[in-house]
C-alpha positions as CSV (number, residue, x, y, z in Angstrom):
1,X,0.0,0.0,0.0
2,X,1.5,3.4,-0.8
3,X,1.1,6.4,1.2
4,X,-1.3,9.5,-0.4
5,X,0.6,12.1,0.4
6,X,3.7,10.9,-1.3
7,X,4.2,12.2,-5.0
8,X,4.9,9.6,-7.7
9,X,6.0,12.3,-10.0
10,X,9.5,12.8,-11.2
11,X,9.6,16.8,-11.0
12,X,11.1,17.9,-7.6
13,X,8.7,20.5,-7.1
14,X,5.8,17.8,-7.5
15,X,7.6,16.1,-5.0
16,X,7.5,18.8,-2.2
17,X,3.5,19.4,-3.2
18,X,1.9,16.9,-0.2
19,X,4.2,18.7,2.5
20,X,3.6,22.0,2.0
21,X,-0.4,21.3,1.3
22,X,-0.2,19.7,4.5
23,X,1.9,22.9,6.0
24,X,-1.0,25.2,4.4
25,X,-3.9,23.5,6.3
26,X,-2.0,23.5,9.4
27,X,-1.4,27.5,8.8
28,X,-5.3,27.6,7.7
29,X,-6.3,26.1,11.1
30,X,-4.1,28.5,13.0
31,X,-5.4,31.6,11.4
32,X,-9.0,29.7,12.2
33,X,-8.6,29.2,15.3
34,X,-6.9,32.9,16.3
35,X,-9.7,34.5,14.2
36,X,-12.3,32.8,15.5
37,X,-13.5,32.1,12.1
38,X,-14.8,28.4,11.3
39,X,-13.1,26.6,8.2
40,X,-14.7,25.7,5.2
41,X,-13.8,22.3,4.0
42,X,-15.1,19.4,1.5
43,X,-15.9,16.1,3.3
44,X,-17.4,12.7,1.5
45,X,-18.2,15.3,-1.4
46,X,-20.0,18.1,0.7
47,X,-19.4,21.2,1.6
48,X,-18.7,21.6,5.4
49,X,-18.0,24.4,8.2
50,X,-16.3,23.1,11.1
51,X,-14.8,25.4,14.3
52,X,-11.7,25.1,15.5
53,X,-11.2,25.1,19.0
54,X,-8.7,22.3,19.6
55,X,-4.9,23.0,20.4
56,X,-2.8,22.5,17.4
57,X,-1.3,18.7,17.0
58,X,2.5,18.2,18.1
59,X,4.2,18.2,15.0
60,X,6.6,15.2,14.9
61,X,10.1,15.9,15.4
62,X,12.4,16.2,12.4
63,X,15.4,14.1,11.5
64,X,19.0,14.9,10.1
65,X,19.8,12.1,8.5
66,X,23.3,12.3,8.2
């Protein structure tokens, strides 16, 4: 099984597309949650306004790998 938010696609700057997607919702939340302004999002086809009022999740740690 492969993971989602992995690109298959050769160009590097298709590869860095999940991440920062992922890094953009993260920032989206934030700004949500300091706002007080509830998110607008697409769930099982449907539009959706949800609140945020949950801390933000750790983010895990990152790794040299050297």
């Amino acid at each position: 099984m492969t993971d989602p938010m992995v690109s298959t696609l050769p160009d590097a700057d298709m590869q860095a597309a999940p991440q920062a997607l992922l890094r953009a919702a993260q920032r989206a939340r934030e700004i949500a949650r300091q706002t007080n302004t509830r998110l607008v999002l697409v769930r099982a086809g449907e539009l959706v306004e949800e609140a945020v009022t949950d801390p933000p999740p750790a983010a895990p740690e990152k790794r040299n790998a050297t």
